[in-house]
C-alpha positions as CSV (number, residue, x, y, z in Angstrom):
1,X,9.9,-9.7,10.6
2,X,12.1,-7.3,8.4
3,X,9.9,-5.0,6.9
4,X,12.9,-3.3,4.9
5,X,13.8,-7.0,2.8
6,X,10.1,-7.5,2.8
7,X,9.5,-3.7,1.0
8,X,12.7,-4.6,-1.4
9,X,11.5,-7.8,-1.9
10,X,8.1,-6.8,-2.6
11,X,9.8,-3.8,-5.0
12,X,11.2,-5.9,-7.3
13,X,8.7,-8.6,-7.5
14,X,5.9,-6.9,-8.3
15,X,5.6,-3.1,-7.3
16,X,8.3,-2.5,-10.2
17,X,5.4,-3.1,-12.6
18,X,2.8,-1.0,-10.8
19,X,5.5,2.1,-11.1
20,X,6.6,1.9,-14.6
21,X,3.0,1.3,-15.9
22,X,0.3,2.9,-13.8
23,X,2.8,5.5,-11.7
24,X,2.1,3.5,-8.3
25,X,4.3,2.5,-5.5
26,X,3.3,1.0,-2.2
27,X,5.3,0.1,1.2
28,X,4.8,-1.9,4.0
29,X,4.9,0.5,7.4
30,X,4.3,-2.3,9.9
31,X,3.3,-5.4,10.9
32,X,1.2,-6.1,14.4
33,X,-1.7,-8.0,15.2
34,X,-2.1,-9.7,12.6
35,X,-2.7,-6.4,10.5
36,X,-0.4,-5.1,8.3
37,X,-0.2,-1.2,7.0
38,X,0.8,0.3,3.8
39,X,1.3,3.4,2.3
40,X,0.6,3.7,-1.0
41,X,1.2,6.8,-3.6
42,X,-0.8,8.0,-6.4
43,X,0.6,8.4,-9.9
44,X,-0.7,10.4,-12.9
45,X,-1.7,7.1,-14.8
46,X,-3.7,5.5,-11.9
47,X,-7.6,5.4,-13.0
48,X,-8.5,3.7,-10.0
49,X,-10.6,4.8,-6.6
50,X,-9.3,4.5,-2.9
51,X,-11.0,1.6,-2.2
52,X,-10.7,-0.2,-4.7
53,X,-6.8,0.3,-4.6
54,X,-6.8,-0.6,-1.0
55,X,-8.5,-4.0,-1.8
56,X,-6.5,-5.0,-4.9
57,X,-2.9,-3.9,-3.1
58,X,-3.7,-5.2,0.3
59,X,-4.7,-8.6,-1.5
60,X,-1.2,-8.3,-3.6
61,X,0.6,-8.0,-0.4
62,X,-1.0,-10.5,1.6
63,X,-0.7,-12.8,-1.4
64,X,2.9,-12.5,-2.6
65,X,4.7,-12.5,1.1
66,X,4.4,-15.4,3.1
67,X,4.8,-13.6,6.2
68,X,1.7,-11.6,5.7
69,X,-0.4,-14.4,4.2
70,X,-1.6,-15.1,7.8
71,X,-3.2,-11.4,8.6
72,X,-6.3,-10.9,8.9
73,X,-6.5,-7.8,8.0
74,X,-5.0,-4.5,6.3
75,X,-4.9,-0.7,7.0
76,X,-4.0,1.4,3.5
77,X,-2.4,5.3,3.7
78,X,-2.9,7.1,0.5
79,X,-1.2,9.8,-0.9
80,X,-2.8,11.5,-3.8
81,X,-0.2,13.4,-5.9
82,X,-2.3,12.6,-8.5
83,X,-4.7,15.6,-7.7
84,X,-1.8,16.8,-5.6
85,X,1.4,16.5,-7.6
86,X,3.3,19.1,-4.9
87,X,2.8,15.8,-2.9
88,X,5.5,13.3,-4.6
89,X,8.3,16.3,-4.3
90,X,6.8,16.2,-0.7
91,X,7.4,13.0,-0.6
92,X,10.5,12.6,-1.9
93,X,12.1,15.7,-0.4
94,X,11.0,15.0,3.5
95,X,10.3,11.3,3.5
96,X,6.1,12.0,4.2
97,X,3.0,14.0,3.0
98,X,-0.2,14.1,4.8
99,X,-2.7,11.3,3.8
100,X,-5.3,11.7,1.6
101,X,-7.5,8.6,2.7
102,X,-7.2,5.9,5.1
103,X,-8.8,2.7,3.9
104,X,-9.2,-0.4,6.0
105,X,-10.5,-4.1,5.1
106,X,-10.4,-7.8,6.8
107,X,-10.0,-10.4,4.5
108,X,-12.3,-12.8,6.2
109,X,-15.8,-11.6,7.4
110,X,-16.1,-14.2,10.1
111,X,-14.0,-11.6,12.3
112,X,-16.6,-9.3,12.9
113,X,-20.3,-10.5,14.8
């Protein structure tokens, strides 16, 4: 799996439209065991809470790349430069910021006893 066609791909297709009108960006980070991680950053136009972020990106992920369709679950990084706007220069300067929240969900319930 390449995850960098798979973040360009996913760029263009649909996280073009979360940046220009809510100031959010996600990107895949890996792939393994059936669970995929992202890494998503906060904009100033985002109204939204950390979970239900994680849950409506790690849905648009799993739903608009075949090779994720078959995970079973997702593990979400958020980086808040919403109340932290030093964060984004962070970001953009050094390639990382510390994480805000970690979310995690399974799409299907049966996984668990």
């Amino acid at each position: 799996m390449n995850i960098e066609e798979i973040n360009k791909r996913h760029l263009l297709k649909s996280d073009i439209v979360y940046r220009v009108h809510f100031g959010l960006s996600s990107r895949l980070l890996s792939y393994r065991n059936g669970i995929f991680t992202i890494e998503v950053i906060f904009g100033p136009r985002w109204n939204k809470g950390y979970k239900q972020t994680a849950l409506e990106l790690a849905y648009e992920w799993r739903n608009k790349h075949r090779e994720l369709s078959r995970a079973i679950g997702c593990k979400v990084y958020i980086i808040d430069a919403k109340k932290y706007p030093y964060k984004k220069d962070l970001y953009e300067a050094l390639g990382r910021a510390d994480y805000d929240a970690r979310e995690g969900l399974l799409f299907y319930k049966d996984y668990l006893n």
